[in-house]
VOPAGU-2260 file (C-alpha; in pm, 1 decimal, decimal comma):
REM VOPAGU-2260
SITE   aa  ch    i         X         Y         Z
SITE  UNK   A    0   -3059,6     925,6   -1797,8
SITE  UNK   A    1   -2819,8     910,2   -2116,6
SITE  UNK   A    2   -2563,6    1156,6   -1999,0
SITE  UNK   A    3   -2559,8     895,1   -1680,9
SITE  UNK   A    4   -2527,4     578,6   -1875,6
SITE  UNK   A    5   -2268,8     757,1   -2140,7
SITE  UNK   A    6   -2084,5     832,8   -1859,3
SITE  UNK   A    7   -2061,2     477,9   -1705,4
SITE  UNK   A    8   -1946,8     347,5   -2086,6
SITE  UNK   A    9   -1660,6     639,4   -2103,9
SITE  UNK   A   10   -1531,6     536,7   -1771,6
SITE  UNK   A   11   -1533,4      91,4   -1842,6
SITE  UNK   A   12   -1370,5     202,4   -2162,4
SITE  UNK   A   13   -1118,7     431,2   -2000,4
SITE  UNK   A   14   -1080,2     118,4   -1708,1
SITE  UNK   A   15   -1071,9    -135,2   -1986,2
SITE  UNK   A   16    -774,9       5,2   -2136,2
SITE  UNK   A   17    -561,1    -124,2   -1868,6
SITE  UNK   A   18    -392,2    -504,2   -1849,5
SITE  UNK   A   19    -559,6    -463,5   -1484,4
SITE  UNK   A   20    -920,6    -489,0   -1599,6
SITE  UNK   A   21   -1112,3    -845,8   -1657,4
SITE  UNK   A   22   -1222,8    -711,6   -1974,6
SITE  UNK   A   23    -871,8    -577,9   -2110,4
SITE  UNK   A   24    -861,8    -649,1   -2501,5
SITE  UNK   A   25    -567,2    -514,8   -2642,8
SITE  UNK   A   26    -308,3    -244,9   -2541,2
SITE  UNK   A   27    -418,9     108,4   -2699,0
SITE  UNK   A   28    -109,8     135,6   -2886,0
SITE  UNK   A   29    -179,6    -191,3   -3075,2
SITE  UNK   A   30    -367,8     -88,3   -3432,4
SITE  UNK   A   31    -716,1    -283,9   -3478,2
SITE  UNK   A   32    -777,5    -546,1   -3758,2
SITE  UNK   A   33    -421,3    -487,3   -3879,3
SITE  UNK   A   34    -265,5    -767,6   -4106,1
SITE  UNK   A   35      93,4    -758,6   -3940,8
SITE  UNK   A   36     276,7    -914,1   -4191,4
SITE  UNK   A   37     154,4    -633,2   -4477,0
SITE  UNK   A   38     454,7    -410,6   -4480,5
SITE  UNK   A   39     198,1    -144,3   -4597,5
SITE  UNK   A   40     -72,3    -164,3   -4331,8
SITE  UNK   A   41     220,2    -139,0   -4125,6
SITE  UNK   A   42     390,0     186,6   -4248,6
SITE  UNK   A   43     253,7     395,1   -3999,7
SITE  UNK   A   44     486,3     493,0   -3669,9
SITE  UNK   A   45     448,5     371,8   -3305,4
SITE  UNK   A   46     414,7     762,6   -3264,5
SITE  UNK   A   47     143,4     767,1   -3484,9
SITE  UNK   A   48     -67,5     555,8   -3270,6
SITE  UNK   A   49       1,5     750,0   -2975,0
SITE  UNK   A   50    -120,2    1029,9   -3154,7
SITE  UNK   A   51    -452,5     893,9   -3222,7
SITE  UNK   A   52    -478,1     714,9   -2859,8
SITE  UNK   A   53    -429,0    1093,4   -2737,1
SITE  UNK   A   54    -687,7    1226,2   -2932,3
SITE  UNK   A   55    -925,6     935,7   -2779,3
SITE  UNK   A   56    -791,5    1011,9   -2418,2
SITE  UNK   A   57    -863,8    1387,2   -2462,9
SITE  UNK   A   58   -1241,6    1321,7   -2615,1
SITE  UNK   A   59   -1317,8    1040,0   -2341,7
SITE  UNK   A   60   -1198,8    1330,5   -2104,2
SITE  UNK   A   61   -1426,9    1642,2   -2224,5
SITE  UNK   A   62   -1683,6    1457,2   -2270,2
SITE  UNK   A   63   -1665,5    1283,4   -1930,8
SITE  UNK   A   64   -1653,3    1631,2   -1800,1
SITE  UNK   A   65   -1895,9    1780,0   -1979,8
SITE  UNK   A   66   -2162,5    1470,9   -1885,2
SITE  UNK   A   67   -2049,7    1531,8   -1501,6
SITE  UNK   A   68   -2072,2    1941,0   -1559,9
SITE  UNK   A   69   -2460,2    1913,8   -1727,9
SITE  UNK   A   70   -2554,6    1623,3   -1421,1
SITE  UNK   A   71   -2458,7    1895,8   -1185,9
SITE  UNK   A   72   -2663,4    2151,7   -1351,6
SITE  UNK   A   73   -3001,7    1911,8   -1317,6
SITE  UNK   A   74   -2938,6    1884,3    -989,9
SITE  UNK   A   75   -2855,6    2184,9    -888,9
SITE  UNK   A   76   -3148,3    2317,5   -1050,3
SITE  UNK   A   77   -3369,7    2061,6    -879,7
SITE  UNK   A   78   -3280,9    2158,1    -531,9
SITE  UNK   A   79   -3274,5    2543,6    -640,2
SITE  UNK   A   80   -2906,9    2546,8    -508,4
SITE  UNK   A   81   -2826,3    2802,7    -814,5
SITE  UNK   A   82   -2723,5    3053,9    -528,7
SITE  UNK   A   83   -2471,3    2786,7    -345,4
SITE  UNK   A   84   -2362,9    2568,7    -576,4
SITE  UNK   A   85   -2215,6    2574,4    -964,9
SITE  UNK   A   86   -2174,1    2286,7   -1205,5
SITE  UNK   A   87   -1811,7    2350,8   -1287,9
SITE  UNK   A   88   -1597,6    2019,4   -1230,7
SITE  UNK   A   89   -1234,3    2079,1   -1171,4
SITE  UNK   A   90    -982,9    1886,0   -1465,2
SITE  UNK   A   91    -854,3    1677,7   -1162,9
SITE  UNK   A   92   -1151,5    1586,9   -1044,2
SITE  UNK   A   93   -1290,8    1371,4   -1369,1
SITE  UNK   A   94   -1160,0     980,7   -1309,4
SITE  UNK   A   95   -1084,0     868,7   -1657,6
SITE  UNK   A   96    -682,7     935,7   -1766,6
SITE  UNK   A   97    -479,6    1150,4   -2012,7
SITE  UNK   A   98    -241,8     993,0   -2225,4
SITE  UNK   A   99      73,0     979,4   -2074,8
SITE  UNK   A  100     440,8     921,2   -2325,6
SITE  UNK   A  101     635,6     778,7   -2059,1
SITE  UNK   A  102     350,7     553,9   -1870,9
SITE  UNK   A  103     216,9     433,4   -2225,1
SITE  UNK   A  104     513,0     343,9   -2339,5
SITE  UNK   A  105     586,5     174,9   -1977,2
SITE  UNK   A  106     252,6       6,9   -2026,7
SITE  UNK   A  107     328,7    -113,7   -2404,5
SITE  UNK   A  108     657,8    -274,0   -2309,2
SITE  UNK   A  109     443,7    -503,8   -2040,8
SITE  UNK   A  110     216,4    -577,8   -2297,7
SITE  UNK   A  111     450,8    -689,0   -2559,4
SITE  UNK   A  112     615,8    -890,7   -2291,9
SITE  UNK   A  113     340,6   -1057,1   -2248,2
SITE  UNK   A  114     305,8   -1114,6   -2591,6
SITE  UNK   A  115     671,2   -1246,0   -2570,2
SITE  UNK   A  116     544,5   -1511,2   -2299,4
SITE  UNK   A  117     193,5   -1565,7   -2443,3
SITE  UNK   A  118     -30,1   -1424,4   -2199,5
SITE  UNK   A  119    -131,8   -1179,7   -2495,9
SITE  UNK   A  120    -153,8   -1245,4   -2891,4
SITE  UNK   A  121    -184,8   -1066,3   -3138,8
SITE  UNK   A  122    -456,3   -1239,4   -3330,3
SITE  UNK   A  123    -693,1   -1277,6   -3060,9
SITE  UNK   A  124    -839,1    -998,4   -2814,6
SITE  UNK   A  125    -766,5   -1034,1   -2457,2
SITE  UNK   A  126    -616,6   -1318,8   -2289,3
SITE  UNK   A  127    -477,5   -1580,3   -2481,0
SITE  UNK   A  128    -296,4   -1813,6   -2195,3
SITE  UNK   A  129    -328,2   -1785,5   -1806,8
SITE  UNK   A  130    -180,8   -2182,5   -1715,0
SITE  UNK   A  131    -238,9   -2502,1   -1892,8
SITE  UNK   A  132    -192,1   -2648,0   -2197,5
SITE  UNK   A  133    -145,5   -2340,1   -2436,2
SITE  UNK   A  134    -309,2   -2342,8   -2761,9
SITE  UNK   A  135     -55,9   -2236,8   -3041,4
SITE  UNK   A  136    -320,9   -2186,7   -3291,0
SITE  UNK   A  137    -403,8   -1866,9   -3144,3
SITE  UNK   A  138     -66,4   -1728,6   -3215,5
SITE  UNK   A  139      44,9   -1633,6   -3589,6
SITE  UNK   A  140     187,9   -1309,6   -3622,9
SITE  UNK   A  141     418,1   -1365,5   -3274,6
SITE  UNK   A  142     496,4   -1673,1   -3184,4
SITE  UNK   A  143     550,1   -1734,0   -2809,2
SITE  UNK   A  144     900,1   -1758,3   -2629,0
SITE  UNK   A  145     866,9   -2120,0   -2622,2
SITE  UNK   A  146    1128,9   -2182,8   -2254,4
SITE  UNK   A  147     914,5   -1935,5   -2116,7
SITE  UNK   A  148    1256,8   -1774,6   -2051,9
SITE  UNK   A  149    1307,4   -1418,8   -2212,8
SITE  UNK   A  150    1687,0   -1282,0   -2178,5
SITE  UNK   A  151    1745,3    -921,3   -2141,9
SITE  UNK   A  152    2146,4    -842,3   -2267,1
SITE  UNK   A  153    2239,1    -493,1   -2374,6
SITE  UNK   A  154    2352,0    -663,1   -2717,9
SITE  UNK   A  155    2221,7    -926,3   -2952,2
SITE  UNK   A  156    2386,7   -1231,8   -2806,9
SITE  UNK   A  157    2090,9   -1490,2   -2705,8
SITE  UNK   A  158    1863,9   -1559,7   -3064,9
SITE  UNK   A  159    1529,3   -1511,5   -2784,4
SITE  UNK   A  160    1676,2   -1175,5   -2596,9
SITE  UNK   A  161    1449,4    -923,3   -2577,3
SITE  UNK   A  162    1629,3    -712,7   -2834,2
SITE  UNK   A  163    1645,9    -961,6   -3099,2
SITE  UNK   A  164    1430,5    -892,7   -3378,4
SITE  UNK   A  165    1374,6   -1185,6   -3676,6
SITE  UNK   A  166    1113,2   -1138,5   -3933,0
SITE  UNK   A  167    1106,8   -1488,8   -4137,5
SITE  UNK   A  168    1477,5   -1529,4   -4070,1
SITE  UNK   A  169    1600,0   -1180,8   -4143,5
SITE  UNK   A  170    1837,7   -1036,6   -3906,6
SITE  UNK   A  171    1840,5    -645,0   -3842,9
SITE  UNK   A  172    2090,1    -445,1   -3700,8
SITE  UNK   A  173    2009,6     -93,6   -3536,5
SITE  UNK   A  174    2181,3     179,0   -3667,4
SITE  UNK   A  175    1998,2     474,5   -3500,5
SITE  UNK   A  176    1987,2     467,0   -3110,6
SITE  UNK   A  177    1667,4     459,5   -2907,7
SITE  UNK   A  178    1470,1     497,3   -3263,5
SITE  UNK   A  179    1107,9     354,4   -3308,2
SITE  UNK   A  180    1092,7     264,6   -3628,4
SITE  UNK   A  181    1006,8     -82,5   -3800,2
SITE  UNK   A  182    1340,4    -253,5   -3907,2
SITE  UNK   A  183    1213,3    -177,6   -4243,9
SITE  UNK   A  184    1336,0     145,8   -4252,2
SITE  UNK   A  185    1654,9     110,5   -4403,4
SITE  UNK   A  186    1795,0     446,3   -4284,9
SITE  UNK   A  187    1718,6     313,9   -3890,5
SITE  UNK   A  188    1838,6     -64,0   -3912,6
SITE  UNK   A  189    2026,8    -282,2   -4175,0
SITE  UNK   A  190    1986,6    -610,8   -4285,4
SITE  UNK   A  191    2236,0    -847,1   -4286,2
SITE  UNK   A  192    2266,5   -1219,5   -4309,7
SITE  UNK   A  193    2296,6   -1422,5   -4021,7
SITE  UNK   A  194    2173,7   -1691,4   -3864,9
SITE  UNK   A  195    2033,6   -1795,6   -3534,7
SITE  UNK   A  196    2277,3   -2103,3   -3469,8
SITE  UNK   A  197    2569,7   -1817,6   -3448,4
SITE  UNK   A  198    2413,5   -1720,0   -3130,2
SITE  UNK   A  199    2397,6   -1908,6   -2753,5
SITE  UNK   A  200    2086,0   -2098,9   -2750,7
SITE  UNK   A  201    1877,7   -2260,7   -2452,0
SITE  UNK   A  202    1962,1   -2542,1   -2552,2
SITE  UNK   A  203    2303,3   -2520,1   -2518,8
SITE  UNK   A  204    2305,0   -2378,8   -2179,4
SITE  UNK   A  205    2092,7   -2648,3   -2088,9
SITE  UNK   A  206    2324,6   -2853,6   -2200,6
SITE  UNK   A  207    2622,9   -2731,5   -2032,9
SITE  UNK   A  208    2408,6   -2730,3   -1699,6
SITE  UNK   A  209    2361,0   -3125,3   -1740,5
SITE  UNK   A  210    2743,7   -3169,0   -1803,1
SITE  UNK   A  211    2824,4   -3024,8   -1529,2
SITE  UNK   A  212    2565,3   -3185,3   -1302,8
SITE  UNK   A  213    2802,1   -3525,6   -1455,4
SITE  UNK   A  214    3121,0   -3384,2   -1228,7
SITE  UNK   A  215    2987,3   -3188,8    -983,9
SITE  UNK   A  216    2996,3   -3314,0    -580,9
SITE  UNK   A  217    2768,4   -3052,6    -444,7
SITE  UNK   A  218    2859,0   -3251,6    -115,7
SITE  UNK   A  219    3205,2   -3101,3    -101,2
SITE  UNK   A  220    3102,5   -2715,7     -35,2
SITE  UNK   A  221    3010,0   -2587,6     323,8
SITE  UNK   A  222    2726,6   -2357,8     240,1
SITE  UNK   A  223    2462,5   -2335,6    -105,7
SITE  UNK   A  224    2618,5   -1984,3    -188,6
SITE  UNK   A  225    2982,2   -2122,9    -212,7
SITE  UNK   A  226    2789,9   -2442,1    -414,8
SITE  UNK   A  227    2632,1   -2231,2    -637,8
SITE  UNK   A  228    2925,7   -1989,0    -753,2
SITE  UNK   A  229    3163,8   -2288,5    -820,6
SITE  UNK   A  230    2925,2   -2449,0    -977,3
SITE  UNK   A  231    2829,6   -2199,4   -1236,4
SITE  UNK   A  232    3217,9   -2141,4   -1329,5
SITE  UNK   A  233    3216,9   -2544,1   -1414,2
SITE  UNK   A  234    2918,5   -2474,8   -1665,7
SITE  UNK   A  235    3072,1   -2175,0   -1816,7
SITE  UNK   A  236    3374,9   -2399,6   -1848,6
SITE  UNK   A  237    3168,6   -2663,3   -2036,0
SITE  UNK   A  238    2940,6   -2443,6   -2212,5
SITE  UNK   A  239    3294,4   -2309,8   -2369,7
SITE  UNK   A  240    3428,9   -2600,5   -2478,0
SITE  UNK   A  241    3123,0   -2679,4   -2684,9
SITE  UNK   A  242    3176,5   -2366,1   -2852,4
SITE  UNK   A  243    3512,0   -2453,6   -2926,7
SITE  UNK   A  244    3362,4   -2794,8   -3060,7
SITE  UNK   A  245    3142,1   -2652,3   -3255,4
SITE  UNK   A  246    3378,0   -2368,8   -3400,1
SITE  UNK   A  247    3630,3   -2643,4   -3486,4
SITE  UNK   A  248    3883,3   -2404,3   -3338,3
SITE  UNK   A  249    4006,4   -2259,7   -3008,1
SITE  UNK   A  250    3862,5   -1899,8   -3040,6
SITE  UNK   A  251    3738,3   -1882,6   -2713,0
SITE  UNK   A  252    4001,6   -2034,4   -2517,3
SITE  UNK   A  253    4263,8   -1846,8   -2218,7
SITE  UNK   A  254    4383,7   -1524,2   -2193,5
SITE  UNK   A  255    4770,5   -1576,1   -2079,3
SITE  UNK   A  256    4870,0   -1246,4   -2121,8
SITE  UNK   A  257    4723,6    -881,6   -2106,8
SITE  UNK   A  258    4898,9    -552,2   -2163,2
SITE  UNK   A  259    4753,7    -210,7   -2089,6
SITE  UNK   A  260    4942,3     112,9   -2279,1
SITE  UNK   A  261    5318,2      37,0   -2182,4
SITE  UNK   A  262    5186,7    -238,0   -1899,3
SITE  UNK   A  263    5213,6    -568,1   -2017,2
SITE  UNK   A  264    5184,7    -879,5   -1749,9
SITE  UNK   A  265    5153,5   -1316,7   -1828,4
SITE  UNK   A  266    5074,2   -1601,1   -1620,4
SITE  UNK   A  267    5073,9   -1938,0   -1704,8
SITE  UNK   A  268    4845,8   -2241,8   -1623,2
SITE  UNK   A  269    4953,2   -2393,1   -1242,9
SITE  UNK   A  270    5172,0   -2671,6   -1256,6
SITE  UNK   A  271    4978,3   -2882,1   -1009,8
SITE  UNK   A  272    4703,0   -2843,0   -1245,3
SITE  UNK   A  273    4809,6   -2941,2   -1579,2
SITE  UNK   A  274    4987,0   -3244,1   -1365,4
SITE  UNK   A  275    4674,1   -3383,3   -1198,6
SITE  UNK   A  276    4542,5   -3663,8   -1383,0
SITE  UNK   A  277    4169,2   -3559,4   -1273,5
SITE  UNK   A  278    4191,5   -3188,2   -1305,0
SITE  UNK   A  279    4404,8   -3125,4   -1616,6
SITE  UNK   A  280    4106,1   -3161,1   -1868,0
SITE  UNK   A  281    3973,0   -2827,0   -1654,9
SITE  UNK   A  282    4285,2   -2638,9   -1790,9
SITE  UNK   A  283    4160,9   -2571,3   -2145,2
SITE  UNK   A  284    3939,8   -2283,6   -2067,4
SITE  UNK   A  285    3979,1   -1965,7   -1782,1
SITE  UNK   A  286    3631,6   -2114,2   -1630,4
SITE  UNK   A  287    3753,7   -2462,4   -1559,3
SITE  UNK   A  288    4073,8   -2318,4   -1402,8
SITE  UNK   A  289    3858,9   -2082,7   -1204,6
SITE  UNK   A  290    3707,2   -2395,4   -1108,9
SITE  UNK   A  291    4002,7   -2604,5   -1012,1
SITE  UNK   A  292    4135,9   -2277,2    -815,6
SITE  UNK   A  293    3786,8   -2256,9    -620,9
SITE  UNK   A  294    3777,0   -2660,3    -534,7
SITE  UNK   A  295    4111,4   -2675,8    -427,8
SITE  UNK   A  296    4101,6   -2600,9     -84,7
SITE  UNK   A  297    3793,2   -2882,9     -46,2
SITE  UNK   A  298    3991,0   -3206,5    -218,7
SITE  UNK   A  299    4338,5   -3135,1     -88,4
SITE  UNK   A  300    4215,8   -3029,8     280,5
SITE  UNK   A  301    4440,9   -2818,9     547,0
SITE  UNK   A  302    4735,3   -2882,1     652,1
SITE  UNK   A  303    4865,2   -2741,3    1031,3
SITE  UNK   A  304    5184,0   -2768,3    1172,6
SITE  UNK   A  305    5221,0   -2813,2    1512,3
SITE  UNK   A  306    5473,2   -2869,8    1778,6
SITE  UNK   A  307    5566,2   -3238,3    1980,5
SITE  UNK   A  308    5723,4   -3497,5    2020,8
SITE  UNK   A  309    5722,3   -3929,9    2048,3
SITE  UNK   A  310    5806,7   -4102,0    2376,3
């Protein structure tokens, strides 16, 4: 029967919808043959989209009902059940969802994440990578996090954190909070120049990670939890001195002194630090004396005092 099969397409729609299903295209929210890098075709609002994925959700659902409701009436009038039966079908009852604001939006954030990581592009319908070799071709609007590592700060710090946003270079910053607007609107963000070499790379962790590898006697340390914390202050030590390299200047170097209202307090760098041959290049940065403070106990040892005597 029609109603039957028209029912069985509402519902695979309605199931395709979600990242769950084999068949799962795009997320609702995301417009259809959209050039995304026309300014115009892309004036409309996220809430705009909702709007019209509402109005879908709300027509899938009547109609759903309505199929179920006249399927009822057939039967019922087959089996002469007029007297015991009705056709009505409760709203909870019919299996295909309402929109929802706060699960759609939920559900758009996993989907541009996996935009972020590839799984999902933006020119192609469904999935785009699942393992393997991935093909870049398939991605031109939104290129790919390309570590596969996607940082989430609560500021723009890393040039791939989640927040960043770079259209051909341009930098944005928000002016409105928790707005939904395109950085395009001017009264929302504002441009400004910048660039992405101002901001803590991969790379450069990376790189701090393999100079500290260099120095590092994971041997030393009595459990992988003590390893793990001292060896994380002796990258952020390195990691800062290649900012000061690359600053030319000694902006990020050690706070000796600190003063709260009227409060003021100073320390200086240990003596038996800045002394030691081995240990005094550690002294340039709060990390690497960290460092020196947390190793200590392992390259000097114990020392007990106890009573006796020689005969």
């Amino acid at each position: 029967m029609e109603s039957v099969k028209n029912n069985i397409l509402l519902s695979k729609n309605d199931w395709d919808s979600y990242e769950t299903s084999w068949d799962f295209q795009k997320h609702p929210l995301i417009p259809t043959n959209v050039d995304f890098k026309d300014n115009a075709a892309l004036s409309l609002k996220i809430g705009d989209y909702f709007d019209n994925w509402k109005k879908e959700c709300q027509q899938r659902f009547n109609k759903l009902k309505a199929n179920e409701e006249e399927l009822n009436r057939i039967f019922i009038e087959i089996y002469g059940l007029q007297d015991e039966l009705k056709p009505d079908v409760q709203d909870k009852d019919v299996t295909v969802r309402l929109s929802n604001r706060k699960d759609d939006i939920k559900s758009f954030i996993s989907y541009a994440v996996g935009c972020m990581f590839g799984r999902y592009s933006l020119n192609i319908p469904g999935l785009a990578y699942a393992g393997g070799n991935m093909d870049m071709s398939k991605y031109k609007y939104f290129i790919p996090d390309v570590d596969n590592v996607i940082p989430i700060t609560d500021e723009e710090y890393f040039k791939d954190d989640i927040v960043y946003y770079s259209v051909t270079g341009l930098f944005y910053k928000c002016k409105v909070a928790n707005t939904t607007n395109l950085p395009t609107v001017t009264s929302d963000w504002q441009l400004y120049n910048d660039s992405v070499i101002n901001y803590t790379q991969d790379s450069d962790i990376l790189e701090a990670f393999e100079e500290a590898k260099v120095n590092f006697n994971e041997g030393l340390f009595p459990d992988d939890a003590t390893r793990l914390k001292i060896f994380l202050f002796l990258v952020a030590h390195y990691l800062t001195v290649d900012f000061n390299i690359a600053l030319g200047v000694n902006q990020i170097g050690i706070l000796t002194s600190k003063s709260v209202g009227s409060v003021s307090e100073g320390y200086s760098i240990p003596a038996w630090l800045l002394n030691n041959p081995a240990l005094s290049m550690y002294a340039s940065t709060g990390y690497g004396i960290k460092y020196c403070s947390l190793i200590k106990p392992y390259i000097t040892g114990n020392f007990f005092i106890v009573k006796g005597r020689t005969t």
